[in-house]
Structures are given as C-alpha cells and as structure tokens.
N, C-alpha and C positions, 0 to 999 in steps of 0.2 A: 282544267284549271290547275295551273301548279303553286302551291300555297308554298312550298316547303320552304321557300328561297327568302319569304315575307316573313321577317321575325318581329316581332315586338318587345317595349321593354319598358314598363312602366316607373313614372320617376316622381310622381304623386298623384295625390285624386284628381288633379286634370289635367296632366303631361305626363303623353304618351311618344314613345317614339319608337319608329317605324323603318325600320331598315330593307329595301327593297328589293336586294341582292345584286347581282350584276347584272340584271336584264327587265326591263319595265317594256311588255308589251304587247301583243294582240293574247299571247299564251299566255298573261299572270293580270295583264289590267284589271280584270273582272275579278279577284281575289283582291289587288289593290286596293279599287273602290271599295269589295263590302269590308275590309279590314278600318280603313277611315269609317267610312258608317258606321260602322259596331263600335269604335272606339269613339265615335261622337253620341250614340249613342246608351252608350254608356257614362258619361257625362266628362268625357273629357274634350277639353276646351282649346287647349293646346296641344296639337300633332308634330310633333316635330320628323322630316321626312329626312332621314340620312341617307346622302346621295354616296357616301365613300367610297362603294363597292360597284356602284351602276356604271357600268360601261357602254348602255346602250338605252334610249330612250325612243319611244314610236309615237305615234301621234295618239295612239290608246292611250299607254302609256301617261300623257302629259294631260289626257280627257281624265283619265281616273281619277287624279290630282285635283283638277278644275273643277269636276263636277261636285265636290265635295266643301269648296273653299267658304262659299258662302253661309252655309249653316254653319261653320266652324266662328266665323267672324259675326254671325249675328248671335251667337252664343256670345259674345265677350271675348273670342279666343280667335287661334288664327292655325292656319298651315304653314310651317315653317320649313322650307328647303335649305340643307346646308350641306356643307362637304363636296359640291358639284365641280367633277371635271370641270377641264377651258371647254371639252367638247359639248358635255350637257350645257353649261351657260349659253355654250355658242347655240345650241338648236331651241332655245327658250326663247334666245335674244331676237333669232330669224322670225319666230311664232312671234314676237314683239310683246313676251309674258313678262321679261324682265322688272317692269312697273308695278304691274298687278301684282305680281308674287310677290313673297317675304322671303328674301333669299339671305342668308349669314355664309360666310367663310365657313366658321367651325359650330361645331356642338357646341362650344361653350357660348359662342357668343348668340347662339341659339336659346340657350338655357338662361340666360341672362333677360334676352325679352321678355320671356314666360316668368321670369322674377323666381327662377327658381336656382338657390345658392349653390355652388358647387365646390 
C-alpha cells in the first residue's frame, strides 16, 4: 500500500479533504478507502476529494470512492469530487457516475456545499 501520496487536511469538525496524488489505483485504493473510513469515522461528514493532481484513475480506484459514499450521505454529509481533469470526468461519465457523484469545478465551490466560508 502506498499511503504517502494520500494527504489530508482538515478544514473543521466535519470537512475533511483529501488529496489523492496523481495516481488512484489497484497500488493506493486500499489506503484510499481506509483513509474515507477513518475520516467518516471519525465523524466527519463531509469529504471533500481533490482530484487536481490525479492523472490517472482505475476501476479500484473509483470502487474506493463508491464504497464509501453511502455512510458519508446517511450521516448528513456527502463525497465531494472536485478539481477533475476532461480525462477523469471522461472515465466517470463512461462508468455512467456522473449522476450519483457530487462533482464541483473547484474547491471552493466544493466548500461552499459543506457551508463551510472561505
């Protein structure tokens, strides 16, 4: 598992954001996923997922994401994906996630869902 590339950055008691690095996939998913667990379990509510630096997404990858979504939204709170390449939209769009996700342009408009001021 390579954790090192997954940073985090808390931005109040329940938005957390999550930066993934440049590579989301069968080598870091499984640190993906328990980093959203521990941060849902820790009671945060809002995840926000910064895509800015991801150039590559797998099908793990976009499972670590998914598997997570639903306790974050029956908490009150959501997964937030922002900052996404045309190419990450494009391989979301193909998956047909585009719907189901919570996708923003930017962080801020990210932070603005989560009602949190910037």
């Amino acid at each position: 598992m390579d954790e090192q590339n997954i940073t985090k950055r808390v931005l109040r008691d329940d938005t957390l954001v999550i930066n993934p690095g440049q590579m989301l996939d069968n080598n870091n998913a499984h640190s993906m996923a328990g980093a959203i667990a521990s941060a849902q379990a820790s009671g945060y509510k809002f995840i926000i997922v910064n895509m800015a630096n991801l150039q590559f997404l797998s099908s793990a990858g976009v499972g670590s994401i998914l598997g997570n979504i639903e306790t974050s939204r029956e908490a009150g709170g959501d997964i937030i994906l922002c900052n996404a390449s045309e190419t990450i939209l494009h391989i979301l769009g193909v998956l047909d996630l585009t719907d189901y996700l919570t996708i923003k342009s930017t962080e801020e408009e990210a932070l603005t869902l989560c009602g949190v001021e910037s």
